[in-house]
C-alpha positions in Angstrom: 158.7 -44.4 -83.6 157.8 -46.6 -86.6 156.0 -44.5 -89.4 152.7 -46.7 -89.8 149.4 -45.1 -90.3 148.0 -46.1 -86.9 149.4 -47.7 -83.9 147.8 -51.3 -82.9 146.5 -52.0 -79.6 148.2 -55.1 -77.7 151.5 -55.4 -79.6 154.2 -54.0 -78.3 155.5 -51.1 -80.2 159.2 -50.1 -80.3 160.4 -46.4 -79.6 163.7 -43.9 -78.8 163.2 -41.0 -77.0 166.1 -38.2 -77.7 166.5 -35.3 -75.3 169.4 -33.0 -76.3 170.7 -30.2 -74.5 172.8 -27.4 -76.1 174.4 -24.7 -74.7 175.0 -21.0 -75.7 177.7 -20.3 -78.3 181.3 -20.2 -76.8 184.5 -18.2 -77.4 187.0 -20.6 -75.6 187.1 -24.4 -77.2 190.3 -25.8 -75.8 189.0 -27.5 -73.2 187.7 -31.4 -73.0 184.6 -30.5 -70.9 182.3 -27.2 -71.3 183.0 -24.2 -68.4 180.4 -25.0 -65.8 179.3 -21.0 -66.2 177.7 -22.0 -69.7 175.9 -25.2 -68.5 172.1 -25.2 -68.3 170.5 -26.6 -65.6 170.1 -30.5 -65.2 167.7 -32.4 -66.0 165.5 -34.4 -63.7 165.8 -37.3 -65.7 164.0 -39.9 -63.1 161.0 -37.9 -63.4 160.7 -38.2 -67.4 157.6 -39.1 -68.4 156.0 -40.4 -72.1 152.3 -41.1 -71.8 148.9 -40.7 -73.6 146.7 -37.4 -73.4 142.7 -38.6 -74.3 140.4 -35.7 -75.2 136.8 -36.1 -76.0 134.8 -33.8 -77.9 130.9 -33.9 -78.2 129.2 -31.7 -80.2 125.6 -30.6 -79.2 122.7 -29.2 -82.0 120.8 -26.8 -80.1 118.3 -24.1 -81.9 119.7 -24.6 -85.4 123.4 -24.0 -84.0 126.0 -26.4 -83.6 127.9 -26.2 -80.2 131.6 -27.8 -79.7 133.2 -28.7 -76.1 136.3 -30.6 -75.1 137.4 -32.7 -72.6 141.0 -33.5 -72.0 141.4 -36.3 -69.0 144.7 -34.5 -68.2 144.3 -35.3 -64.2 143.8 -39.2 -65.2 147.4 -40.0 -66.4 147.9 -42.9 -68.3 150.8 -45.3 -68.3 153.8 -44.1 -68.1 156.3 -45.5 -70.9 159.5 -44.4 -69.3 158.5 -46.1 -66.3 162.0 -48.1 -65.4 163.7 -47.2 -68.2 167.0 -45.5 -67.7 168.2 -43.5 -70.1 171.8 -43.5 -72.2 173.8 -40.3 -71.3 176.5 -39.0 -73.5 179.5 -36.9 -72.6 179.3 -33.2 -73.0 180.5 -32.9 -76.8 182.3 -29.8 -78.6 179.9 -29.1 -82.2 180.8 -26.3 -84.5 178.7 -25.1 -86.8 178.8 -22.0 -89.3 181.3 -20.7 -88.0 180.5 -20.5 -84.2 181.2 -23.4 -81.4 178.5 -24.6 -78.8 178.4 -28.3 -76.6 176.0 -30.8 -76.8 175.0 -33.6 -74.3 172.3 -36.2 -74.9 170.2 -38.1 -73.2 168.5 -41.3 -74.8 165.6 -43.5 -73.8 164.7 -46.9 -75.8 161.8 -49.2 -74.9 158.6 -50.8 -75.9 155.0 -49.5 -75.1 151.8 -51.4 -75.1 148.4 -49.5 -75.9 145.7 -50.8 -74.0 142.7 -47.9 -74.5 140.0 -48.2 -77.0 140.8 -47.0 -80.7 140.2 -43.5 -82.1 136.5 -43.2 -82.9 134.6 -40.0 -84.5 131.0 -39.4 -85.7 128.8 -36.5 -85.9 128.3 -35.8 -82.2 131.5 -37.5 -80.5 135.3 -37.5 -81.4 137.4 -39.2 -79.1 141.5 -38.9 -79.8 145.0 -39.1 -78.2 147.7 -37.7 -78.3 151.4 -38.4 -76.8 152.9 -35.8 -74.7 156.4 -35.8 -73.2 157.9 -34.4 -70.2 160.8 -34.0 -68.8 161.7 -31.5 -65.9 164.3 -29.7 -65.9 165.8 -27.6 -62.4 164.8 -24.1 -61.6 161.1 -22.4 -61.5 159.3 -23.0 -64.4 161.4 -24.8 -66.5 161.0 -28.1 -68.2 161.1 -30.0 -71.9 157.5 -30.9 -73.1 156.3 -32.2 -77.1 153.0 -31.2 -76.4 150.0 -33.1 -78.2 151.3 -35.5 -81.0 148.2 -36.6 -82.2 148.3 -40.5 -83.1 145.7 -43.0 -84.2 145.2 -45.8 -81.9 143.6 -48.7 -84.1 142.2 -51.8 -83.1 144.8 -55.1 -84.6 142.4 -56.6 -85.9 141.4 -56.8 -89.9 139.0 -58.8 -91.3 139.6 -62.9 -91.6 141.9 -62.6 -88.2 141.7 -63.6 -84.6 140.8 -60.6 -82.4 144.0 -61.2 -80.1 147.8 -62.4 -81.5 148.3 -65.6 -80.7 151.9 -64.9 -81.1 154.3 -65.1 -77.7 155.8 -62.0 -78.6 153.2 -59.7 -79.1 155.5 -57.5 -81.3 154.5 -55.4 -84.1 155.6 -56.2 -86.9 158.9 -54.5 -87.9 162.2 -54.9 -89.7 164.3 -55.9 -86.8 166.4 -52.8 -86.8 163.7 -51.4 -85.0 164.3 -53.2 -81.6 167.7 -52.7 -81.6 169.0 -51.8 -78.7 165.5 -52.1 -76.8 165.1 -55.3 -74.5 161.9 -55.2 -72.8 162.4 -51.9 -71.6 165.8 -52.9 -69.6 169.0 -51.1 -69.6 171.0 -51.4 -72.6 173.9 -49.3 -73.8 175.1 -49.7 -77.1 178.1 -47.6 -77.1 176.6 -45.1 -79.5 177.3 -41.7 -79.0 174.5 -39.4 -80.1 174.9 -37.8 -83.1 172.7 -34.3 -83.8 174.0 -34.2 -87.5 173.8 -38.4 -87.9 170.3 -38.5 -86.7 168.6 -35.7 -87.6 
């Protein structure tokens, strides 16, 4: 996701999601694909989800003491960014490393996100915030991918000498173009590039 201070409401704002999985270390490396005995279990990729977590906190001056509680609307789900986005998947690929051998495959989702809540607000008695949590679930009891509570600042577009709403058509935030690469209004697109742990990272 760009690196900018907060995020604006209305534009739409670029992003790539990267989900690798890797599997345990492995003796035998001659063959193109990994032995299915060392694969983890797939992921259920159409039920990925990228969305906003709002918490509230008030706090409440009662007899000289100062008393904190927090509300997170967990049960009201917002948008869901991965929403009819299907994501890249690479082949299963051989990576060695310090001397031992493991495979890699991963899973890549780009697209564009529009906020559309009210900005991050805070005063003595009320904080409200947000945060972005991914999910992804993943086959078998209990198990699943989650970034958990990324907090991010939700601002409102608007400075000072400046409409409230752009009045441009594209409603894009603006980025060096490299940003959007790849992303077309959430649609597929497949660039060809293979992801790349020690490229990207």
């Amino acid at each position: 996701m760009p690196d900018v201070p907060r995020f604006p409401r209305i534009l739409r704002i670029p992003f790539i999601l990267c989900l690798v999985f890797r599997t345990h270390p492995v003796n035998d490396i001659s063959g193109a694909a990994p032995p299915s005995h060392v694969l983890p279990p797939p992921a259920q990729l159409d039920k990925a989800a990228l969305h906003l977590r709002r918490s509230i906190r008030t706090s409440v001056i009662m007899r000289g003491a100062v008393q904190d509680h927090t509300h997170v609307f967990d049960k009201d789900i917002a948008d869901n960014f991965l929403h009819g986005i299907t994501p890249q998947t690479d082949a299963w690929a051989l990576k060695q490393t310090e001397g031992t051998s493991h495979w890699e495959q991963g899973h890549i989702w780009r697209g564009l996100f529009t906020l559309k809540e009210v900005p991050n607000f805070a005063n003595r008695q009320i904080t409200w915030k947000y945060a972005l949590v991914c999910e992804v679930p993943i086959k078998g009891i209990g198990n699943g991918a989650k970034l958990d509570s990324w907090d991010i600042e939700v601002g409102s577009g608007v400075t000072a000498g400046t409409s409230a709403v752009p009045t441009s058509e594209e409603n894009m935030l603006d980025l060096p173009p490299d940003y959007f690469e790849g992303i077309n209004d959430g649609a597929d697109e497949d660039d060809g590039d293979e992801y790349d742990t020690e490229k990207k990272n």
